[in-house]
C-alpha positions as CSV (number, residue, x, y, z in Angstrom):
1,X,41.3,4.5,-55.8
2,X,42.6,6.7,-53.5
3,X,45.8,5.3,-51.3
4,X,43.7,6.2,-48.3
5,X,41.0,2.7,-49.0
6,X,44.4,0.6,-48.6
7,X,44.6,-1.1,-45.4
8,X,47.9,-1.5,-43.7
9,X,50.9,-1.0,-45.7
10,X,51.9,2.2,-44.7
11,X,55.1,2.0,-45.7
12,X,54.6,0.8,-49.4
13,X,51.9,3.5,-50.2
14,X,54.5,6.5,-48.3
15,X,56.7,5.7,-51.3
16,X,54.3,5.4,-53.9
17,X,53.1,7.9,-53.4
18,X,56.4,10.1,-53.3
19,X,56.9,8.3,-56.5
20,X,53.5,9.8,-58.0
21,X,54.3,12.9,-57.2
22,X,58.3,13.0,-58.5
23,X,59.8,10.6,-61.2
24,X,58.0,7.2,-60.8
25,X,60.9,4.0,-61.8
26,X,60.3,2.6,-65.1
27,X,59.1,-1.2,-63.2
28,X,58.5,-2.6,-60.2
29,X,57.7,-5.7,-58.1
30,X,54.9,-6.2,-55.6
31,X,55.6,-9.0,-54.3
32,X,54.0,-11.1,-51.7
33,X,51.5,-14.1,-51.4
34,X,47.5,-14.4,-52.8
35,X,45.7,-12.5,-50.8
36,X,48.1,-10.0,-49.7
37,X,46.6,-7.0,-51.4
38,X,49.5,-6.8,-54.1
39,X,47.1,-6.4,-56.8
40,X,44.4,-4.0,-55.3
41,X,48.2,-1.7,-54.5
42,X,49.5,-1.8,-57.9
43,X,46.3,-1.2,-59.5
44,X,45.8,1.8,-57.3
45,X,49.3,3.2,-57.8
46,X,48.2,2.2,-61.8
47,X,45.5,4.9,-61.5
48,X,47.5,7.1,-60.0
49,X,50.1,7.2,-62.4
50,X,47.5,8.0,-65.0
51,X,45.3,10.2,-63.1
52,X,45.6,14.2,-64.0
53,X,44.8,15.6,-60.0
54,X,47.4,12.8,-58.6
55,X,48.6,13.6,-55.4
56,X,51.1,11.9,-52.8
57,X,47.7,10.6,-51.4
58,X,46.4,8.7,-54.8
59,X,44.4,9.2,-57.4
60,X,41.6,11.9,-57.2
61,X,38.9,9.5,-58.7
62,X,36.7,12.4,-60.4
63,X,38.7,13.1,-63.6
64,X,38.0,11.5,-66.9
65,X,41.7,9.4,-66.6
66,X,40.1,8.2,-63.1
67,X,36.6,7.3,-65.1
68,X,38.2,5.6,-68.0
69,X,40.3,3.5,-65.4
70,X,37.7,2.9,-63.5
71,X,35.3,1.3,-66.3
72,X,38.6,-0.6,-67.7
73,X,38.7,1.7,-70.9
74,X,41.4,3.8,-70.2
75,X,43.9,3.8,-73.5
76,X,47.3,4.0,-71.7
77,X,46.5,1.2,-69.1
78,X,46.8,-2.6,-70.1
79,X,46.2,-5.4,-67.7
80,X,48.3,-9.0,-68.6
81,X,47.2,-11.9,-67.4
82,X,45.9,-15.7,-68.4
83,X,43.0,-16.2,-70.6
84,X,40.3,-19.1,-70.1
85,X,42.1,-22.4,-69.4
86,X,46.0,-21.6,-70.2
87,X,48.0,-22.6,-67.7
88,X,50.3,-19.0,-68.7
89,X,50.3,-16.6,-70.5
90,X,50.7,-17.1,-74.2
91,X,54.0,-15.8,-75.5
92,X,52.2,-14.0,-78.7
93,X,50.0,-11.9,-76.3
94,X,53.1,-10.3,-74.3
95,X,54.3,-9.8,-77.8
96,X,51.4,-8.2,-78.9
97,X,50.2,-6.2,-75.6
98,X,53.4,-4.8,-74.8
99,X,56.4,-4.5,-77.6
100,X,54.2,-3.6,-80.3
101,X,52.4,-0.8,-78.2
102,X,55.3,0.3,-75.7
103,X,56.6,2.9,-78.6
104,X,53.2,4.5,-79.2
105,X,52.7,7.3,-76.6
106,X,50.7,7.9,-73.9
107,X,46.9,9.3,-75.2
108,X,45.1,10.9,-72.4
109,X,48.1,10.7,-69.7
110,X,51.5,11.4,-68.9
111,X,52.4,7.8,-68.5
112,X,51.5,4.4,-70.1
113,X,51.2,1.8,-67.3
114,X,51.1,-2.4,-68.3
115,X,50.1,-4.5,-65.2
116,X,51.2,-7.6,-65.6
117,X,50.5,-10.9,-63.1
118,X,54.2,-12.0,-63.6
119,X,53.5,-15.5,-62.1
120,X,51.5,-16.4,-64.9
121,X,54.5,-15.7,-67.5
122,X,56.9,-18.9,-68.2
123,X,60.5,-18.4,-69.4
124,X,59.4,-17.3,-72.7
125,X,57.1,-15.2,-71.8
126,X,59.6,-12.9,-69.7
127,X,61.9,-13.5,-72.1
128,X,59.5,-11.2,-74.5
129,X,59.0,-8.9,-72.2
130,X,62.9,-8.9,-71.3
131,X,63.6,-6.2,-74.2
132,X,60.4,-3.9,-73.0
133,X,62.4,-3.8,-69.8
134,X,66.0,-2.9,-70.6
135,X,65.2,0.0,-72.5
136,X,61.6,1.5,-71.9
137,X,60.5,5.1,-73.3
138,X,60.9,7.4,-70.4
139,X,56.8,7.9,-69.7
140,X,56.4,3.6,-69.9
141,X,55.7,2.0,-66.0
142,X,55.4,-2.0,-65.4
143,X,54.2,-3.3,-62.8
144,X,54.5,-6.7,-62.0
145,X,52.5,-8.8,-59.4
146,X,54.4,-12.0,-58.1
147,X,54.4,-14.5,-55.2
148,X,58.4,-13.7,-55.1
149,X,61.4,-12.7,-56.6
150,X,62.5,-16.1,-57.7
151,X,59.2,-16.6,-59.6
152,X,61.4,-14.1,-61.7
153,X,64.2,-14.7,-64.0
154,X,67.6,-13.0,-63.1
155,X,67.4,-10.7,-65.7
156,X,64.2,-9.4,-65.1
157,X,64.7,-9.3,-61.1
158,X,67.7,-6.9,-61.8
159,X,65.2,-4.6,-63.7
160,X,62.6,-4.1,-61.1
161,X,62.2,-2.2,-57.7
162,X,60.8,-4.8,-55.5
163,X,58.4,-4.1,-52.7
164,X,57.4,-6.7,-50.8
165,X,54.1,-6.4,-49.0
166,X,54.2,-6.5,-45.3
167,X,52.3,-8.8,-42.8
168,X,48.5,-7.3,-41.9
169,X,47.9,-6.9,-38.1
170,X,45.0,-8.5,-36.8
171,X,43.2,-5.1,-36.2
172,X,44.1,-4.4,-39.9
173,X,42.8,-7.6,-40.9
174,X,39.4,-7.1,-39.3
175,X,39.4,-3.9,-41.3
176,X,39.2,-5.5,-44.2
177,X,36.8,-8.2,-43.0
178,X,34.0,-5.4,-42.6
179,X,34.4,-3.4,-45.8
180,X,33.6,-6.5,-47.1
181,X,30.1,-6.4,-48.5
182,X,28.8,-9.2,-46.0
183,X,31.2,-8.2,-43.2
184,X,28.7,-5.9,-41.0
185,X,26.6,-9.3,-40.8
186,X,29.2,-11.1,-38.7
187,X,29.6,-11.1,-34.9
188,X,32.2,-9.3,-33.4
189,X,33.9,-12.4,-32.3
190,X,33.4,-14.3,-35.9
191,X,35.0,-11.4,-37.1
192,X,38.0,-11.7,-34.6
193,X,38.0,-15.4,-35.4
194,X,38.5,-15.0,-39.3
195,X,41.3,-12.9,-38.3
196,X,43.3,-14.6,-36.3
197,X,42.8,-17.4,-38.5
């Protein structure tokens, strides 16, 4: 996904996309509440980072990296977050989905990318992934999705860039009402209602 189908958040996606283009940081942040469009950022600055055509503007979405990402089979991309019922996520599968694999390199791209929902990881759980963090091989990105930076503990807070996801306007918000699949369905003052709301 191409930084050009995010809406709002001009700032953020200037310096992602810098970052694509030059020496990404080896983790960062996106912080901000549900809702916010954290997650549809980071994953599009995910396929980005493992796209071969990447540009300041995103990912070109027609090379093999962008199919394999886009069908959720692409090797040097894992997703962390809770399975089923658990209230977290289970120390043994940080273990498992990011030391074990973090010193294998990257198959198909330059980088390896883990995207991890950072709110969903108790103390022990960042705690395993603690050691990933202080000293990650140089083509290794994290990218964690939280509500804040105190969700996080102090050691991993020091070990991210943070970016915290600004406030929509209501024009930008009524954007994003009518891509949605429903959205051309709704009256134009529904539509304004929903945003304000």
């Amino acid at each position: 996904m191409a930084f050009s189908r995010i809406v709002g958040q001009q700032e953020l996606v200037n310096r992602l996309g810098k970052a694509v283009c030059g020496l990404p940081g080896h983790a960062y942040a996106f912080l901000g509440p549900q809702g916010s469009g954290r997650r549809l950022l980071a994953r599009a600055f995910a396929k980005a980072l493992l796209c071969t055509d990447a540009t300041a503007e995103g990912s070109c979405d027609h090379c093999n990296s962008c199919r394999y990402f886009d069908n959720g089979v692409h090797p040097d991309y894992k997703f962390l977050d809770r399975e089923g019922k658990d209230k977290n996520i289970k120390v043994e599968r940080v273990r498992q989905a990011i030391p074990a694999d973090v010193a294998m390199r990257p198959q198909m791209a330059r980088h390896k990318v883990y995207l991890i929902m950072a709110d969903d990881l108790n103390e022990p759980g960042q705690n395993a992934l603690l050691k990933s963090l202080e000293e990650p091989p140089p083509y290794v990105v994290f990218l964690l999705i939280s509500t804040g930076l105190e969700r996080l503990l102090p050691t991993v807070r020091s070990r991210v860039v943070p970016l915290m996801m600004s406030r929509l306007t209501e024009s930008e918000i009524v954007s994003i009402i009518r891509q949605k699949p429903d959205g051309d369905k709704l009256a134009a003052d529904e539509i304004h209602f929903y945003a304000r709301y």
